[in-house]
N, CA and C of each residue as an Amber inpcrd file, in Angstrom:
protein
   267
  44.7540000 -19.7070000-103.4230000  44.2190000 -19.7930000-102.0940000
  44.9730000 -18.8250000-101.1840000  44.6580000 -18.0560000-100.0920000
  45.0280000 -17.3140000 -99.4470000  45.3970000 -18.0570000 -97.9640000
  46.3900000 -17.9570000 -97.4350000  46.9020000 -18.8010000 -96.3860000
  47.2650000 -17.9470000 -95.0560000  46.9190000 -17.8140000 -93.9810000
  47.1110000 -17.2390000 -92.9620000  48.3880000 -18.3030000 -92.0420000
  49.4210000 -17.7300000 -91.7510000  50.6090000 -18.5620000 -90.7840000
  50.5050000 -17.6880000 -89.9530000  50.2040000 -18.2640000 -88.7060000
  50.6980000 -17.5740000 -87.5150000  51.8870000 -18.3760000 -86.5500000
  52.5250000 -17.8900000 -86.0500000  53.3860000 -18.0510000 -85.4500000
  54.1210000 -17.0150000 -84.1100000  54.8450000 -17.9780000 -83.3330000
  55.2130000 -17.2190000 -82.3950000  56.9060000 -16.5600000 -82.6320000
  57.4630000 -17.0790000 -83.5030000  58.6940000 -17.0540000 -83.6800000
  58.4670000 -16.8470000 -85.8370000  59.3420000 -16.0680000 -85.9670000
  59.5370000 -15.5690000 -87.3240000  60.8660000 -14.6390000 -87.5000000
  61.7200000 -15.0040000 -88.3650000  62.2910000 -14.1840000 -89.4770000
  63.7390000 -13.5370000 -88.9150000  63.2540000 -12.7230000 -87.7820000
  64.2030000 -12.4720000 -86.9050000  65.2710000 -12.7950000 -85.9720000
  64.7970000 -14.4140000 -85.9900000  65.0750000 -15.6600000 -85.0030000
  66.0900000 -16.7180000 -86.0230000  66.4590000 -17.7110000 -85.6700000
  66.6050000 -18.7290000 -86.5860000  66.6780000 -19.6410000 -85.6650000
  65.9160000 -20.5340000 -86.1200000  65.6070000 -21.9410000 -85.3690000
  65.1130000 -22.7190000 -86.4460000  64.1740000 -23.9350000 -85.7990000
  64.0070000 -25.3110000 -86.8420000  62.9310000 -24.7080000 -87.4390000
  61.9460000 -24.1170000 -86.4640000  60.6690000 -23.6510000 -86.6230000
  60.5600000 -22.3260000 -87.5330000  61.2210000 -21.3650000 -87.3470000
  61.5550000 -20.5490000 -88.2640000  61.7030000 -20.7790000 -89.5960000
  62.7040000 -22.3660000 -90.0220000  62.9260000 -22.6970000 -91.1940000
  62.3130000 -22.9560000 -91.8540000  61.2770000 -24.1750000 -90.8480000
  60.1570000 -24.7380000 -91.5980000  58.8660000 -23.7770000 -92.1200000
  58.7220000 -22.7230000 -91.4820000  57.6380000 -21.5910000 -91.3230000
  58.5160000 -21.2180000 -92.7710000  59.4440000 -21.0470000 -93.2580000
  59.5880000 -20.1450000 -94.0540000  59.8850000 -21.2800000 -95.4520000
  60.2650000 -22.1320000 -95.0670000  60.0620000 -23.8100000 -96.4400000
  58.9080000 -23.8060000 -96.9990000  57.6600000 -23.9760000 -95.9270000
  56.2170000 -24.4330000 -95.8860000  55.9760000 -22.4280000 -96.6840000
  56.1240000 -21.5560000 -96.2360000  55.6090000 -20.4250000 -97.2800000
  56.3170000 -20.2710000 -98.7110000  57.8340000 -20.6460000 -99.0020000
  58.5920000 -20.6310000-100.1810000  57.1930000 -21.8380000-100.9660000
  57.2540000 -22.4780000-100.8330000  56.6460000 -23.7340000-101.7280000
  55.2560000 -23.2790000-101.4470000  54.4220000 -22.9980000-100.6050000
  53.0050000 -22.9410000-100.8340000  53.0730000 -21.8120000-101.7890000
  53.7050000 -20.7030000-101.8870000  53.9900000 -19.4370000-102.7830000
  54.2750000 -20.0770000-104.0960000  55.2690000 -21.0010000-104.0670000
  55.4150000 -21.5900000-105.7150000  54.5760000 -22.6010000-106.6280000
  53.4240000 -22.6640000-105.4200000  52.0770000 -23.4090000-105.9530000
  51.0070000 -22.1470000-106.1630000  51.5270000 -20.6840000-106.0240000
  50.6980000 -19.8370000-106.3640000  49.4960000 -19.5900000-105.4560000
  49.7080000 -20.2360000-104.2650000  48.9180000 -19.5540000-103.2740000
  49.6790000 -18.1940000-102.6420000  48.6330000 -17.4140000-102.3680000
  49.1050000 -16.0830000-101.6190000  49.2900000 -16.2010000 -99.8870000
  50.5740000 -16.1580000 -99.6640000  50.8260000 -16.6160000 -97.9140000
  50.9420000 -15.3810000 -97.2070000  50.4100000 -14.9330000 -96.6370000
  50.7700000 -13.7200000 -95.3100000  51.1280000 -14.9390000 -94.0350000
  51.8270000 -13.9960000 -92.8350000  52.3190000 -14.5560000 -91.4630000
  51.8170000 -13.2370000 -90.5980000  51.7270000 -14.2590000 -89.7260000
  50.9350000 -13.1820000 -88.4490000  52.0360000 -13.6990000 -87.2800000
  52.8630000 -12.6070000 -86.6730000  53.8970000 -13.2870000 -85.6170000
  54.1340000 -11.5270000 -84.8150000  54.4960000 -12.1510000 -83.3420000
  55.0760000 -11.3210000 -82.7610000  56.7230000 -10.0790000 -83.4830000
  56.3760000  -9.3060000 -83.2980000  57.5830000  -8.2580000 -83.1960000
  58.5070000  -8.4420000 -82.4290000  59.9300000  -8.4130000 -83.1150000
  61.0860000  -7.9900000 -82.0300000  61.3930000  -6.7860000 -81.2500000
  60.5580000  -6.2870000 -81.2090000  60.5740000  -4.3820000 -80.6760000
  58.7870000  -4.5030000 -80.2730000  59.0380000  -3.3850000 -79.8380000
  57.5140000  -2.3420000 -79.1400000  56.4840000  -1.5520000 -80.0620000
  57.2030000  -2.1590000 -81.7480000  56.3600000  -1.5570000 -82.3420000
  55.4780000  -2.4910000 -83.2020000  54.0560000  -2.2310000 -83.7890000
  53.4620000  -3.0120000 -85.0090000  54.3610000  -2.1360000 -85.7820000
  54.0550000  -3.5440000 -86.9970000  54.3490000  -3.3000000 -88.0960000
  54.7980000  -4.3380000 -89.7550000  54.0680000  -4.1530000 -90.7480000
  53.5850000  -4.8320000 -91.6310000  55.1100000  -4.9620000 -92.6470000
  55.5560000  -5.7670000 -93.2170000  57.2610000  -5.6520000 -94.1490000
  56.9050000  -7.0720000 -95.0400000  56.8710000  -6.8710000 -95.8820000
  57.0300000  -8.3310000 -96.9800000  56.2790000  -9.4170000 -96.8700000
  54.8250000  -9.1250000 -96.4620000  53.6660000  -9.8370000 -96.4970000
  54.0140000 -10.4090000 -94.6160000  54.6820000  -9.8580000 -93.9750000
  54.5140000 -10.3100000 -92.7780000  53.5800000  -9.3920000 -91.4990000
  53.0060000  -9.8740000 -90.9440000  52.3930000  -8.9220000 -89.3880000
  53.1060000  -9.1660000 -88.5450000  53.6180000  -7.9160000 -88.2560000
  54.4840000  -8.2470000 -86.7960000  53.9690000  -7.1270000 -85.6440000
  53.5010000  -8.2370000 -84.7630000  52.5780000  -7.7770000 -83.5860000
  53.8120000  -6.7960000 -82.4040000  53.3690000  -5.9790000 -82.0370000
  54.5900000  -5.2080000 -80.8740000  54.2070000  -6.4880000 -79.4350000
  55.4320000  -6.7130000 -79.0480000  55.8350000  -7.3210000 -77.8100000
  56.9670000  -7.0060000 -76.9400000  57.1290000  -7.8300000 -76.0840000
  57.5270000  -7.2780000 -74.8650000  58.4890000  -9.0920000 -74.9310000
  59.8440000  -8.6600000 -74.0500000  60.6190000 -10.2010000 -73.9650000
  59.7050000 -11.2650000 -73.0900000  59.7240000 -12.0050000 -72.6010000
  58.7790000 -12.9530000 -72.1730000  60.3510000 -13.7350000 -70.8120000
  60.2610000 -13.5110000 -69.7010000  61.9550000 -14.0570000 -69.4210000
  61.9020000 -15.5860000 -69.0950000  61.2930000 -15.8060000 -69.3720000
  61.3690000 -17.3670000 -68.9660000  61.7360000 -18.2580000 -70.0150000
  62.0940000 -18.0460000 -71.5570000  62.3590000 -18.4450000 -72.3410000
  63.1630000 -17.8520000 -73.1900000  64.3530000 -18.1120000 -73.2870000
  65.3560000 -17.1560000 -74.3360000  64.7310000 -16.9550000 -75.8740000
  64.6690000 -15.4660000 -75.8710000  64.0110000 -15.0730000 -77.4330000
  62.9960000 -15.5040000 -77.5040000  61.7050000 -15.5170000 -76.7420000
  60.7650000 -15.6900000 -76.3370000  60.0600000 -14.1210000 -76.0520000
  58.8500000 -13.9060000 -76.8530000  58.4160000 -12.8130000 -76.6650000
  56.4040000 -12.5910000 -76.8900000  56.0850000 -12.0560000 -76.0040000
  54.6750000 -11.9020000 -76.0770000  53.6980000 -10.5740000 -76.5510000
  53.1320000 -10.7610000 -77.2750000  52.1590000  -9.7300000 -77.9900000
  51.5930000  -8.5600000 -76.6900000  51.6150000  -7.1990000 -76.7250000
  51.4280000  -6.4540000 -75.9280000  50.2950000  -5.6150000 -76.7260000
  49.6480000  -6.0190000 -77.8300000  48.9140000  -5.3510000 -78.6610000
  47.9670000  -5.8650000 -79.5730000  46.8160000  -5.6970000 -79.5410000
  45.7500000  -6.6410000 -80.8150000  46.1580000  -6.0900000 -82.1030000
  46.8380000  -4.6800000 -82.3600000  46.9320000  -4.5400000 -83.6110000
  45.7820000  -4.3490000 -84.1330000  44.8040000  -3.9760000 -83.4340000
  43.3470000  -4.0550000 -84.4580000  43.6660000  -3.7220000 -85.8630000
  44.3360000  -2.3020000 -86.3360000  44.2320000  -2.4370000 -87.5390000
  44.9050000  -3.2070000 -88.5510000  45.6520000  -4.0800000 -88.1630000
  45.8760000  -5.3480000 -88.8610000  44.9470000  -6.2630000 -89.0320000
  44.4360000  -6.6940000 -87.6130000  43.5430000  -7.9710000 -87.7870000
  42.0640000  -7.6230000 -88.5870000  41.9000000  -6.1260000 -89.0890000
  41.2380000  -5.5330000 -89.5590000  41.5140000  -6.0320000 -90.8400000
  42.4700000  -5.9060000 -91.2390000  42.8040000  -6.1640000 -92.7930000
  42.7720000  -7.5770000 -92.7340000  43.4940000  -8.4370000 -92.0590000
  43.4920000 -10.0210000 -92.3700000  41.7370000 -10.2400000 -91.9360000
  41.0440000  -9.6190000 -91.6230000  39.6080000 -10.2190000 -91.7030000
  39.1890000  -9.7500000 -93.2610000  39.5790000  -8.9910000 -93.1850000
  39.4000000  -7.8660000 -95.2000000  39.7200000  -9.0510000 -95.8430000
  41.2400000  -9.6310000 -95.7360000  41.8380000 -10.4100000 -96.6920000
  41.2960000 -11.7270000 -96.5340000  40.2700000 -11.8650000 -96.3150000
  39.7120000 -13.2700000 -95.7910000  40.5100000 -14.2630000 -96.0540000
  40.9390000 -14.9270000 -95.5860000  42.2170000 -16.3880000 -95.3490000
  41.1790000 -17.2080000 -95.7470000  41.7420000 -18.1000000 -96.7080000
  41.0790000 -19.4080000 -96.6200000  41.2620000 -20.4480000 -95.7290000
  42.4470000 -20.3900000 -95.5410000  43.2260000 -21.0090000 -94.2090000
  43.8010000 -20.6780000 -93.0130000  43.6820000 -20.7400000 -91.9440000
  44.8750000 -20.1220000 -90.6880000  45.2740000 -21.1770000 -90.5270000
  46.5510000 -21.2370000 -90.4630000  47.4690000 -22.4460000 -89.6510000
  48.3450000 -21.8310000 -88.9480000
């Protein structure tokens, strides 16, 4: 099954949510589903690294390490429509 995670926080971060985002893909992966993540960038740039999307954003100041998408990325969301998800969560 093909699994879409999106999230606002990923990889770069470490928090609870981070952990669990990355527990919940270790084990859905060792049941042999295929997991991609769709999450904001720590920088101004897109860009795709180890089955992850990382959207370019901008800091967000009202929340420490808090950051908001400044970009659709079309040609990503191009491909995750290609890769048809069976799931988004």
């Amino acid at each position: 099954m093909k699994i879409l995670i999106t999230t606002d926080t990923y990889s770069t971060y470490i928090s609870g949510v981070v952990t669990s985002i990355g527990n919940l893909r270790e084990e859905l992966e060792s049941l042999c589903h295929e997991v991609r993540i769709l999450t904001v960038s720590d920088n101004v740039k897109n860009y795709y690294k180890d089955g992850v999307y990382h959207i370019r954003s901008l800091p967000l100041k009202l929340y420490p390490n808090t950051r908001f998408p400044i970009s659709f990325a079309r040609d990503y969301l191009e491909e995750i429509i290609e890769w048809q998800p069976h799931i988004i969560h």
